[in-house]
Phi, psi and omega in degrees: 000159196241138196298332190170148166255121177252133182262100171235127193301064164340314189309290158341289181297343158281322182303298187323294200291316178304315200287317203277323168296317141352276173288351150321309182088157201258012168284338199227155194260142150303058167305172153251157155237123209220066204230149195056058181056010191051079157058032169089354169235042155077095168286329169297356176264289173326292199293338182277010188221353158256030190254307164303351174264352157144352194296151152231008186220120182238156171242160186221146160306292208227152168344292186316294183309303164356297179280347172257352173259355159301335202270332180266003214233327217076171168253053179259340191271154155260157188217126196262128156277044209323341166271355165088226184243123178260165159302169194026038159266337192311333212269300141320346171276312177307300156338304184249003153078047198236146203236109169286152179272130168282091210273340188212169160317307185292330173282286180347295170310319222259313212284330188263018161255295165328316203233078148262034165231023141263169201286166176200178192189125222267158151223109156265140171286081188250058124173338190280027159038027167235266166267168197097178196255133163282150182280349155281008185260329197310334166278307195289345163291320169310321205300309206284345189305327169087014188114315210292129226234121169310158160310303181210181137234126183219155180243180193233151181260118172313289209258023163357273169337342174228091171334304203274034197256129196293002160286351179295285189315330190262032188255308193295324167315313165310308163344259201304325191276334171289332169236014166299126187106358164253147186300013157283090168017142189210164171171101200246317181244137171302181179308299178269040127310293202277005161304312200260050141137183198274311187305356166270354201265060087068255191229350215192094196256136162242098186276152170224278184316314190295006185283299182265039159085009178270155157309098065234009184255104159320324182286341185299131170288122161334145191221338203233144169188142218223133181194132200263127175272133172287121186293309194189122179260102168249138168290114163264168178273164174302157163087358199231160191281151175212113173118199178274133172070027169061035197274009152213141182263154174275085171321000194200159141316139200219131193259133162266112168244123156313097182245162190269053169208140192205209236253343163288014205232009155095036184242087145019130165297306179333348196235015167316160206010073166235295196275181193234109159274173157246172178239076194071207184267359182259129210245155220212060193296139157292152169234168190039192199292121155295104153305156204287314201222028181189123166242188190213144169215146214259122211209032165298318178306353165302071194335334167200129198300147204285180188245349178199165159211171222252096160334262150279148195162189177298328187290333188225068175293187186294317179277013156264281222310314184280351200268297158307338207240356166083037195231199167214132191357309205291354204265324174278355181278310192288335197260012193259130218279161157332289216310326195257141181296134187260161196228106163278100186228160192247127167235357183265000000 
């Protein structure tokens, strides 16, 4: 039996990328970013249906993803690496024809010594201490580039996510003072980037959460609804315990239903006597410890038991979910498991 069925709304997710291509403006191209399989919901799906609605530059975490999303996309898209040219990739770099972000000197050397008539593309760090050429290694990385002209140069904006937060400004400073005056593609924001304004969209905007309905684009149409099969509905007595270590009494006679999901299917321990499923419009507390493969939820107020109840939906989306659980939307999208079965349909 499958832990659940999640229904994700293709449609949504193009509308969303259409909106977001919008605010974008209509000088700078509009990538996706579909790196973790897009966010937990199937990049062979996801990428052949934002490509039809107009996307042609896509990003990826790792090589690997790359190459499986060339074998479902064709060789008409470009598809960007964010880890760059690691050891032993070159070969899978060539093969699916994938353009690394070049994170240091040493990614430099190996890619233009493996590859040197292939495409490549810079990532600078100005300020978030994760990937990228530091701005005091940056000239002598250029010095080695030899002429060889980039794909793009683009940096990651930490603190996106707070307009008003002052690293947004000393990044685009940095940002501009490294690369202002080169002859290059440029592209420093992700979705909430491209929220705070034009002077962040360069040439190039890359959205990724906001595509599948997360926070910080408030505006997105919802893309995922998650429905739980119900195993087995028990009457308990006032007083008797559910779950593991008893972490809840039943205050009344109490209708129990058994649902077939649990912390392996990505529904966080954390939101044990917490989360809320639906019913319809009628909300549904989980009661006791969220289990490796099953939770209860006390569901006497229910005129009759139900066959199934709902996670995600219009009533719960992923940042209220993530919100519950002390986390944030991407964490819940990426961590929702194998077991539940997926459904692609286009309704927006």
């Amino acid at each position: 039996m499958s832990s659940g069925k999640l229904s994700i709304d293709l449609g949504a997710i193009c509308a969303n990328w259409q909106a977001l291509d919008a605010l974008s403006g209509g000088t700078c191209e509009t990538a996706a970013v579909i790196k973790a399989d897009a966010y937990g919901l199937g990049a062979d799906q996801v990428g052949p249906a934002l490509a039809r609605a107009g996307a042609r530059t896509f990003f990826v975490a790792t090589t690997e993803e790359g190459a499986a999303l060339r074998m479902a996309m064709g060789s008409d898209p470009r598809i960007f690496v964010f880890s760059g040219h690691m050891s032993g990739d070159t070969a899978l770099l060539s093969q699916a024809r994938l353009i690394p972000l070049l994170n240091d000197a040493a990614q430099c050397a190996r890619h233009h010594t493996a590859l040197p008539d292939h495409p490549y593309a810079i990532q600078l760090d100005t300020g978030m201490s994760r990937l990228g050429v530091a701005q005091q290694d940056w000239p002598d990385v250029q010095a080695s580039l030899g002429g060889t002209r980039p794909a793009l140069i683009m940096s990651h904006l930490a603190c996106a996510d707070e307009p008003d937060h002052e690293m947004n400004a000393r990044q685009l400073a940095r940002f501009r003072a490294m690369t202002d005056g080169i002859q290059t593609p440029r592209s420093l924001g992700a979705t909430g980037g491209i929220l705070l304004g034009p002077q962040y969209h360069f040439d190039l905007t890359r959205p990724g959460v906001g595509l599948y309905g997360g926070m910080p684009f408030a505006q997105a149409q919802s893309v995922v609804q998650l429905d739980l099969p119900v195993v087995q509905t028990r009457r308990i007595a006032k007083g008797a315990s559910v779950g593991y270590a008893n972490s809840w009494i039943a205050p009344r006679p109490s209708r129990i239903a058994t649902v077939a999901s649990g912390y392996a299917d990505g529904i966080l321990r954390s939101l044990s006597d917490k989360l809320t499923l639906w019913h319809g419009q009628i909300a549904v507390p989980v009661v006791g410890r969220v289990s490796m493969d099953l939770l209860t939820a006390d569901v006497t107020d229910l005129n009759e038991p139900p066959e199934m109840l709902t996670l995600l939906g219009p009533q719960q989306g992923v940042d209220e979910l993530a919100t519950c659980a002390g986390t944030i939307g991407y964490e819940i999208l990426t961590s929702l498991g194998p077991r539940y079965a997926r459904h692609w349909a286009v309704h927006a």
